[in-house]
C-alpha positions in Angstrom: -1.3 8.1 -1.3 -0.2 5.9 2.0 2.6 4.9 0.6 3.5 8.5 -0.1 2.5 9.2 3.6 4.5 6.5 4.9 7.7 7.8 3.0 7.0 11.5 4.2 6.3 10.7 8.1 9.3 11.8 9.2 9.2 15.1 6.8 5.8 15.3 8.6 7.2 15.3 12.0 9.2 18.4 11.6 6.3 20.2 9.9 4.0 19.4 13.0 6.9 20.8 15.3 7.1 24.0 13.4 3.4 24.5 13.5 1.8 23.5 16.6 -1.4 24.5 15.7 -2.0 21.7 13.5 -0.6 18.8 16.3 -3.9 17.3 16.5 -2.9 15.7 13.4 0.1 13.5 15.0 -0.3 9.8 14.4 1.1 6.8 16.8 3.4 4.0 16.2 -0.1 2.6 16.5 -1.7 4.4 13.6 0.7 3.8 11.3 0.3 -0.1 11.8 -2.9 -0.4 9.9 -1.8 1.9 7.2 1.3 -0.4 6.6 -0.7 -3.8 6.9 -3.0 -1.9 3.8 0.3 -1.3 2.0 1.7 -4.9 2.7 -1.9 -6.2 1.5 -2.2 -4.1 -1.9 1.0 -4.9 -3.3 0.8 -7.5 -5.8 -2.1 -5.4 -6.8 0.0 -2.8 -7.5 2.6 -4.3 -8.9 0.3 -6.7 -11.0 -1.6 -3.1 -11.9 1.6 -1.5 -13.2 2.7 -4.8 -15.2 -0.5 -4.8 -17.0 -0.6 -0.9 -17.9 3.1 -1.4 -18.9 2.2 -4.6 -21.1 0.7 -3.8 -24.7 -0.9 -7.4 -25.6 -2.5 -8.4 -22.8 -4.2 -12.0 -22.9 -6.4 -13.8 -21.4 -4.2 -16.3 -20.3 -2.2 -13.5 -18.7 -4.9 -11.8 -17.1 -5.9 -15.3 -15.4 -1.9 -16.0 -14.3 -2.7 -11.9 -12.9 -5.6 -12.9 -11.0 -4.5 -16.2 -9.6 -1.4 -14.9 -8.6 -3.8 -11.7 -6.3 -6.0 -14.5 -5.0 -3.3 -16.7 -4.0 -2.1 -13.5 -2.3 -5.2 -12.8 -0.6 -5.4 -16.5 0.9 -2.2 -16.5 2.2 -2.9 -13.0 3.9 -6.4 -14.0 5.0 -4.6 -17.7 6.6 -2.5 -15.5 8.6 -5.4 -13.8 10.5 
C-alpha cells in the first residue's frame, strides 16, 4: 500500500489541486522520507515473500538461506543508524 502511494504521489497532486477541500491531506518532501526508508527496509521481505509463495517445495534449508539472507539485511540496515 506505500509502495502504491509512492507510485501515485504525483497522480495525487493533481487530485488535491482539483479538490481543495481535501488539501489538509498534502504530504512534504519530508513525509514522504520515512515512507521510503519503510519501503527500502521491507524489501527483501517482499521479495523473499513472493519467491516463497511462487516456490512449490519449499525446504527447510531454503527457508534458513530466506531467513539469513532478511537478517543479514536487517544488520546491515540497523549498522547504518
Amino acid at each position: 500500500m506505500l509502495e502504491r502511494s509512492v507510485r501515485l504521489q504525483e497522480f495525487r497532486e493533481d487530485w488535491l489541486q482539483t479538490f481543495a477541500d481535501f488539501m489538509h491531506l498534502w504530504s512534504t518532501l519530508q513525509d514522504w522520507s520515512p515512507i521510503e526508508y519503510i519501503l527500502q527496509l521491507d524489501q527483501p521481505i517482499q521479495f523473499w515473500t513472493l519467491w516463497m509463495s511462487k516456490t512449490r517445495g519449499v525446504t527447510i534449508p531454503s527457508v534458513f538461506q530466506v531467513y539469513q539472507a532478511i537478517f543479514d539485511h536487517l544488520e546491515m540496515q540497523i549498522s547504518k543508524l
